[in-house]
N, C-alpha and C positions, 0 to 999 in steps of 0.2 A: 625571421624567427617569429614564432608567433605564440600563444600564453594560452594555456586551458588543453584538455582533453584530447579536441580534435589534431590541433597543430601537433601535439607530443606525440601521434600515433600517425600521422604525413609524416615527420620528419624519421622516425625507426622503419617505416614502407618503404620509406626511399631505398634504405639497403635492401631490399627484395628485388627493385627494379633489374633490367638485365643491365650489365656494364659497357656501355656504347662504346666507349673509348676501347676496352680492352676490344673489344667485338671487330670494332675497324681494324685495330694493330695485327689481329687473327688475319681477316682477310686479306692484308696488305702484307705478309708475313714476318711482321715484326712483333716485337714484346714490351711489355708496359714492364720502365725499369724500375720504378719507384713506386713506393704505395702510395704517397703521395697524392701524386697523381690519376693513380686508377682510384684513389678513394673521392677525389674531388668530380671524378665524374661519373659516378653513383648515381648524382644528384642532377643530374641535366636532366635525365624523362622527368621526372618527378617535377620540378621548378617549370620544366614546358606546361605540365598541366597544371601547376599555379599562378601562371603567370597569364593563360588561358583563362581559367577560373577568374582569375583578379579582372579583367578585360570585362566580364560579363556571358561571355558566351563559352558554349563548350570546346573541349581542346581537340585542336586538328590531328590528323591522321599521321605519324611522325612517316619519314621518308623508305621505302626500302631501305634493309642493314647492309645489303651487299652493293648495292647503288652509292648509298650514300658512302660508305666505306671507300670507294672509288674518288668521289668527289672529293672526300676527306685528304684521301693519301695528294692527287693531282692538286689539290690545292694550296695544301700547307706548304709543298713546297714553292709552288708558284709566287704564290703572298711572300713566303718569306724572304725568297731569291729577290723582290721586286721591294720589301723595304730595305734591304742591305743595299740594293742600288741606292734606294734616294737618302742614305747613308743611317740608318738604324743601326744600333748593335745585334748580332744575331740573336743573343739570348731574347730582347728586350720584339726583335722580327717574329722571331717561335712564339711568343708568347700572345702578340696581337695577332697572328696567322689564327694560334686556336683558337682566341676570343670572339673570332669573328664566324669560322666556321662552325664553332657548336651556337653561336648565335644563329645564322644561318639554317640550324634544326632546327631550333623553337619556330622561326617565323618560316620554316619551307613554305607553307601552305598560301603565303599570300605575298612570294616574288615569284616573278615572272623570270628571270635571269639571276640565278643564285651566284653564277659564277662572276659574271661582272658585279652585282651586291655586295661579295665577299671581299672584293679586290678592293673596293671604292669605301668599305666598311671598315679596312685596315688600315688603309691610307688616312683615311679623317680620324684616325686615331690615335697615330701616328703624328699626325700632325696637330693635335691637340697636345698631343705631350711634350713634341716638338717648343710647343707655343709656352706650355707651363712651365717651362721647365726655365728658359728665355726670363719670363716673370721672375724667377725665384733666386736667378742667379745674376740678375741684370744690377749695373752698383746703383745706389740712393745716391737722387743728385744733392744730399747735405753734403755740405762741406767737411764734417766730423761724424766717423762712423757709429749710428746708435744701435743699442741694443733692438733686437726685432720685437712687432710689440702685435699682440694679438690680434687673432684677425679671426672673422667669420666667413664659411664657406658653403656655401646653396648649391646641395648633389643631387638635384631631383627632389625626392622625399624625403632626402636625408638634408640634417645641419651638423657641416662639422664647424667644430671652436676648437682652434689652436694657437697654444700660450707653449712661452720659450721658456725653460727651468734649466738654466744654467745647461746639461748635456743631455739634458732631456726634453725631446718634444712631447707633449701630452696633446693630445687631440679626443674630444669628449664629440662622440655623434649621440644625435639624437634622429628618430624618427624609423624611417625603413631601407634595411639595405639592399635594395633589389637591381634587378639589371638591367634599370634606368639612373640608380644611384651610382652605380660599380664605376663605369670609365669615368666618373667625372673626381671622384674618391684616389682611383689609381693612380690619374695623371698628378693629383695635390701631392700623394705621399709619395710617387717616386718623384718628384721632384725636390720634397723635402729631402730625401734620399741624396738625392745629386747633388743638392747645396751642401752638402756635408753633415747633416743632422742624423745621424748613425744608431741611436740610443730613442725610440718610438714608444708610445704606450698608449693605447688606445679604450678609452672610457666609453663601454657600451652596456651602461646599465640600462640608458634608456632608448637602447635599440629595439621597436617591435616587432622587428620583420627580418633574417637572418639568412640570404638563400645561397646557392651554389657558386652563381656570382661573385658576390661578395669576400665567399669565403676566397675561391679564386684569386682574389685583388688582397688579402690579407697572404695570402701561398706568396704569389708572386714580391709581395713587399718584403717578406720574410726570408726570401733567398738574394733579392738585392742588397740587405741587410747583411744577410751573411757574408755576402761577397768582400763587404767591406769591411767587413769586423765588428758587425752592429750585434744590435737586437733590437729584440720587440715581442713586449707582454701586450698581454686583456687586462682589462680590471671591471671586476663589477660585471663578470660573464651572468645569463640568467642559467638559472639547472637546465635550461632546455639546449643553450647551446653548449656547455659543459657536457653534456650525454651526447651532443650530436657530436663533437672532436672526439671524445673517447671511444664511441663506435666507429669513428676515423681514422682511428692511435693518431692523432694530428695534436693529440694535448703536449708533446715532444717539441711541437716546429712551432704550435699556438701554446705556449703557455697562461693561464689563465689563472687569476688572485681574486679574493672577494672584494679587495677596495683598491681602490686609486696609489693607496699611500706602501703595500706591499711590492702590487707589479712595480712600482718607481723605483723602492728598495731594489728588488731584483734585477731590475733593467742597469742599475748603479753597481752593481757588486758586479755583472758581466763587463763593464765598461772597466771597471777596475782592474779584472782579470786581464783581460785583452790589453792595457794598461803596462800591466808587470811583465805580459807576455813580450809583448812590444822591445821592452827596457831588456829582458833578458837576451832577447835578438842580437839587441845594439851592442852589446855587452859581449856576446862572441863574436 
């Protein structure tokens, strides 16, 4: 996300871009089920030529639609079939298969073998999460279990800081969240996820760089969330990313507060809900 003039008129462009995602599902004759999802990939042409842009030099020629459309359909299932072998959960496969092939777009222009890139792009990703997750869930060798205690975390450009509030993780990024920050961001919070921390909030006041990516790795955290009964606010959104989720109707799945201490409120009254809901279960 980025501040001023120019950045506010790239990030409303984006919606004019054509919809890749829908575009493959056409060719391959399938349908985008969720808005969700065709709204998060609006934003792939767009972020390819900022990500270009950021590089220095000007942005590469994207792939044939009907080409790449092929490659797409052949490969997501490939990737995916191939991390549920080395024991992925599908959702958790689907979701690294697409990461990898709209990666894949942005960089067509300078692999040689996109199809083995993609495969070996999933796998290290895979196993990065693999690895995080190991970290997060492994027991303290004290002898008496202590409360978890703040830690810092180096995503590329990004720092995230996360402190433990009783049923709430707060994690305050700073910096940019781009798609050298994204996987390393993903694999922290779904493994927060996995350890059981259900109830997220995420302090991006002083986020300066906001892209499809990222928002990507906030989607995906937000349905493993749900799966569980979680949730997960913003706080401290800037107006630029507030107009970028509502031109996405994504302010529904991304709810967004002006400060830390509202989304927290929020985050605690769903937890409370889910809570009651819980108790009335048990109860019949």
């Amino acid at each position: 996300m980025t501040s001023g003039g120019e950045g506010d008129n790239e990030a409303v462009s984006a919606m004019h871009f054509p919809d890749l995602i829908a575009e493959m599902h056409d060719h391959a004759g399938q349908t985008v089920e969720h808005d969700v999802d065709a709204g998060a990939a609006r934003l792939n042409a767009w972020i390819g030529k900022r990500s270009k842009r950021s590089a220095g030099g000007e942005p590469s020629p994207p792939p044939d639609s009907e080409k790449f459309a092929v490659f797409y359909q052949r490969m997501i299932i490939r990737i995916r079939t191939h991390l549920v072998r080395l024991g992925a959960p599908p959702e958790l496969a689907q979701d690294l298969a697409q990461e990898a092939v709209m990666e894949a777009y942005v960089r067509w222009s300078t692999l040689k073998n996109p199809h083995r890139w993609v495969v070996r792009q999933a796998v290290s990703q895979f196993r990065a999460h693999q690895k995080a997750l190991r970290e997060a869930t492994s027991p303290s060798p004290s002898a008496a279990p202590e409360p978890r205690r703040p830690r810092r975390v180096t995503c590329g450009s990004l720092v995230a800081e996360i402190r433990f509030d009783q049923d709430v993780t707060v994690c305050t990024l700073t910096g940019e969240l781009d798609m050298l920050a994204s996987p390393r961001l993903r694999d922290e919070l779904l493994s927060l996820v996995d350890a059981g921390r259900k109830y997220i909030v995420l302090e991006v006041s002083a986020v300066r760089f906001f892209d499809s990516t990222g928002l990507g790795v906030l989607l995906l955290v937000r349905r493993r969330l749900q799966d569980k009964g979680g949730a997960i606010a913003l706080a401290g959104a800037q107006p630029l990313l507030i107009r970028l989720l509502t031109l996405l109707n994504l302010l529904r799945e991304l709810p967004a507060y002006p400060s830390l201490a509202t989304a927290t409120s929020a985050v605690l009254e769903a937890a409370a809900v889910h809570s009651t809901s819980d108790t009335d279960k048990e109860r019949r």
